[in-house]
C-alpha positions in Angstrom: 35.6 19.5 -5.7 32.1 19.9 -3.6 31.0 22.4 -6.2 31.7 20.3 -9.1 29.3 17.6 -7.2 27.1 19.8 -6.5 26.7 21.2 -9.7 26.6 17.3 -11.3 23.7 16.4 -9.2 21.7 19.3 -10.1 22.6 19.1 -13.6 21.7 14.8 -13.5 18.4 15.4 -11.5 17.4 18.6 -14.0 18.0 15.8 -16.7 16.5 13.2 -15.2 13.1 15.4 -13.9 12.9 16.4 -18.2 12.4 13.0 -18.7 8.8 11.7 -17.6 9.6 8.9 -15.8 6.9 5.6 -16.9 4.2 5.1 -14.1 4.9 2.9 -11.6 2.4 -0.2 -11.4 0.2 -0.9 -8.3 1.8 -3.9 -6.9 -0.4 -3.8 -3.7 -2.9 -1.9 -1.8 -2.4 -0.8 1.9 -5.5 -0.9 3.8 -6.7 0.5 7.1 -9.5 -0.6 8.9 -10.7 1.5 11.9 -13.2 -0.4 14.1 -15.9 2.6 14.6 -15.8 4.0 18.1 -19.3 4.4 18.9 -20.1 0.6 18.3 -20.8 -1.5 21.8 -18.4 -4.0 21.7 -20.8 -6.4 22.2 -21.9 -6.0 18.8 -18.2 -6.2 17.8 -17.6 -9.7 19.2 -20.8 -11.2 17.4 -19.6 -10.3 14.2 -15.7 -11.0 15.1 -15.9 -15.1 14.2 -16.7 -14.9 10.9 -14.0 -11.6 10.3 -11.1 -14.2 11.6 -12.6 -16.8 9.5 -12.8 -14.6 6.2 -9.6 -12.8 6.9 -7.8 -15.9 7.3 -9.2 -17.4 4.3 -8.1 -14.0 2.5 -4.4 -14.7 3.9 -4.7 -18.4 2.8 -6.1 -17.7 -1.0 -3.1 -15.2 -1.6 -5.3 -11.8 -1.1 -3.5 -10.9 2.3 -0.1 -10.3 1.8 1.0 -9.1 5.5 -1.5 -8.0 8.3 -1.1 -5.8 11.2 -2.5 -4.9 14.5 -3.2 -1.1 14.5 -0.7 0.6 17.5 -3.9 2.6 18.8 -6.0 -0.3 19.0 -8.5 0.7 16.7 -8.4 -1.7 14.2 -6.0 -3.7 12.0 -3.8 -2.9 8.2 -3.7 -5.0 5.7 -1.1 -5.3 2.8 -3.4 -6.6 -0.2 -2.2 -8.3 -3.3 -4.9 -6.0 -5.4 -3.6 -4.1 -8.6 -6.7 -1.3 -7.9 -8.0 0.4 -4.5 -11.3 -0.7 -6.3 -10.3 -4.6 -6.1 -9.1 -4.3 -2.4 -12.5 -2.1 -1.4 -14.0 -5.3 -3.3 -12.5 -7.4 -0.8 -13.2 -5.4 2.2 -16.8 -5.1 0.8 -17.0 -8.8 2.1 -15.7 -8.9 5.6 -18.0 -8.9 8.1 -17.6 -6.2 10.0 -17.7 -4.0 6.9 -20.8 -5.9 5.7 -22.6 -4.5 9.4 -21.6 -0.9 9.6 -18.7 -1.7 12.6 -15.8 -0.5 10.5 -14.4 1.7 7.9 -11.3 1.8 5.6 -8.4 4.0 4.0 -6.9 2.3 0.7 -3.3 3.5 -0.2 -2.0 2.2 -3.8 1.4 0.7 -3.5 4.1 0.9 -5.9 7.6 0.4 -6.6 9.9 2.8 -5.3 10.8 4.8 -8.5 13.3 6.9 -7.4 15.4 4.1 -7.6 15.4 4.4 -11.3 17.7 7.2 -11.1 20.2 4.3 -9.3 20.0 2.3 -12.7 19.7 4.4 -14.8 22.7 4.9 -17.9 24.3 7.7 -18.2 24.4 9.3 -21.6 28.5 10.0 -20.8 28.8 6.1 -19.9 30.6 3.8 -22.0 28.9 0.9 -23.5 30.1 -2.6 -23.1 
């Protein structure tokens, strides 16, 4: 009984890996920022009012979906509602802190978790209702 499911799996996911699978949207863009080490934190702090101020304008006009205090204390992530890394590295363009030299950022496109096609997907053997 194991082999035959065994041998069904492989024989579904050597079916399902023939097919090309459609590509999955961007649906948001995950963005780290990483306050840069060498900066006096001085120089942090002056620019600091305006970043809460834009970021929280970001949050409020839809752009920030979910932000995050980095663990290491670093920086902060940011879940962006942005269908491109270009359009969130648009936005983080404008921050402040960005805008001086203080920080940099990593961009990760976002996207349905496709895999979970192979959950919905019909089976040629299945009967139609």
């Amino acid at each position: 009984m194991a082999v035959a499911a065994a041998a069904m799996l492989v024989a579904t996911g050597a079916r399902l890996s023939a097919q090309t699978a459609p590509a999955a949207p961007t649906t948001g863009v995950l963005t780290l920022l990483t306050v840069k080490a060498d900066i006096p934190r001085a120089d942090i702090m002056k620019v600091m009012p305006g970043e809460v101020r834009d970021t929280v304008k970001l949050y409020l006009d839809g752009k920030i979906s979910q932000w995050f205090a980095r663990g290491d204390g670093r920086g902060v992530v940011f879940i962006l509602n942005c269908a491109t890394v270009a359009e969130a590295k648009a936005i983080t363009d404008s921050l402040p802190l960005a805008k001086a030299g203080i920080a940099t950022f990593e961009y990760v496109a976002l996207t349905p978790l496709t895999p979970l096609r192979m959950l919905i997907a019909e089976s040629p053997s299945a009967p139609k209702d």
